[in-house]
N, C-alpha and C positions, 0 to 999 in steps of 0.2 A: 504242463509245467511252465511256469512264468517264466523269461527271459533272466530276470533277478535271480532267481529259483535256481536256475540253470548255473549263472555263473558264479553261485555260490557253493552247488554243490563240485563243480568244477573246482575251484581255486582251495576248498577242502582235499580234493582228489590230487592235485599238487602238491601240496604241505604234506601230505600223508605220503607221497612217493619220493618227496625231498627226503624226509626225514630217515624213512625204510634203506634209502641208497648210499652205499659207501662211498665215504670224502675221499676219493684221490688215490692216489699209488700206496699212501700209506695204510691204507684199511680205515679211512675214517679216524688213524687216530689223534690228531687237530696238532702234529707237532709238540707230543709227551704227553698229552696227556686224552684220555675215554670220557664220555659224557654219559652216565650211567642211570637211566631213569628219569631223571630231569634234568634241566640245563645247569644246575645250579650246584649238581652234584660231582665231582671230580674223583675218577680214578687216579692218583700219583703214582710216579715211576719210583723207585724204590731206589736208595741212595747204589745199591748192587747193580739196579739197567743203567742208569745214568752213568755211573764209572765203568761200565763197560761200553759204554758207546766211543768213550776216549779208550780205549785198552788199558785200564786199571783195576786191578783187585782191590778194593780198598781197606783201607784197615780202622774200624770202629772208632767210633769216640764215645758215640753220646747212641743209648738206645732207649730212649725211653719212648711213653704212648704219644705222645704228642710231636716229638721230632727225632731223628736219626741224621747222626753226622759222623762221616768218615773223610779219613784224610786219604789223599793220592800223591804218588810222585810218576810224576812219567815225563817223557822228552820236553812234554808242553812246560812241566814247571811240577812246581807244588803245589796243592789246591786242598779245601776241603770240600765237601756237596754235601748239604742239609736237605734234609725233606720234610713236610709239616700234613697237620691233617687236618689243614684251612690255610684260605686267603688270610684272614684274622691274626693267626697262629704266627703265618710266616712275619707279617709286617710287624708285629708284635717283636720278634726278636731281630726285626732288623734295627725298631728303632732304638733297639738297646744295645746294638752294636755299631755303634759309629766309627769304630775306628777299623773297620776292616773293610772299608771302601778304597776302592771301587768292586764292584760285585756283580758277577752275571745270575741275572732271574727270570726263571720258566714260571707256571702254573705249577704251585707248592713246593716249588725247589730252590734255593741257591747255591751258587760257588762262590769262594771266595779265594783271593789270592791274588796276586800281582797282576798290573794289568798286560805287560803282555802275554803271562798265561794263560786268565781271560780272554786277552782277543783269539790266543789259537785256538780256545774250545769252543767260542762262540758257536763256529759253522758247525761243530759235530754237534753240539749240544742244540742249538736251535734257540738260544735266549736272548736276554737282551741287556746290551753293558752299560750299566750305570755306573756315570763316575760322580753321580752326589746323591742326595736326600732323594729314596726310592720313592715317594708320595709327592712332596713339594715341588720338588726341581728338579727330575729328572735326565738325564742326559744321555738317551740311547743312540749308541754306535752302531753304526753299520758292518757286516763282515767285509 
């Protein structure tokens, strides 16, 4: 076997054991969300794990196939958490909601609601707080 040979079938042998091993404390799961078969493909957390990671039951709004949104109240504030079943999906209806900025977003999730309700779910949530155009101009805050 060629030296080339070698350190291809190596750096194969790498990638294949990256990939097999679990990311971190969490189980691999990248901070809300699972990568299911390809990269490209997302499990989402469901508007029910999300409100429960803040300690809310949430109460429905919107169930249909493409998005689900419930409202919360708890210490932090009021809030509602949508979830989509795309990147597409979500941006889609953010850009049809302008007026409910500022807004914290995961991978196919958002909350919305005042921002320092946002700031205190940031940390449990894991997202990121935009206080303007989620595509154009961004403005993520730090916890």
């Amino acid at each position: 076997m060629t030296t080339y040979s070698r350190l291809t079938a190596f750096a194969l042998l790498v990638g294949l054991v990256a990939a097999c091993s679990p990311g971190g404390e969490d189980g691999g799961s990248g901070g809300g969300y699972v990568a299911a078969g390809n990269q490209d493909t997302v499990v989402p957390l469901t508007v029910e794990e999300l409100s429960a990671q803040v300690d809310c039951e949430p109460r429905m709004q919107v169930d249909a196939s493409d998005i689900r949104t419930g409202y919360c109240k708890t210490d932090a504030g009021e809030f509602f958490v949508s979830t989509f079943i795309s990147e597409d999906g979500k941006n889609a209806w953010m850009d049809q909601a302008p007026e409910y900025k500022p807004h914290l977003v995961g991978p196919l999730w958002t909350v919305l609601g005042d921002l320092k309700t946002l700031k205190a779910l940031q940390g449990p949530l894991k997202g990121d707080l935009h206080l303007k155009d989620h595509r154009v101009s961004p403005t993520p805050v730090s916890g």
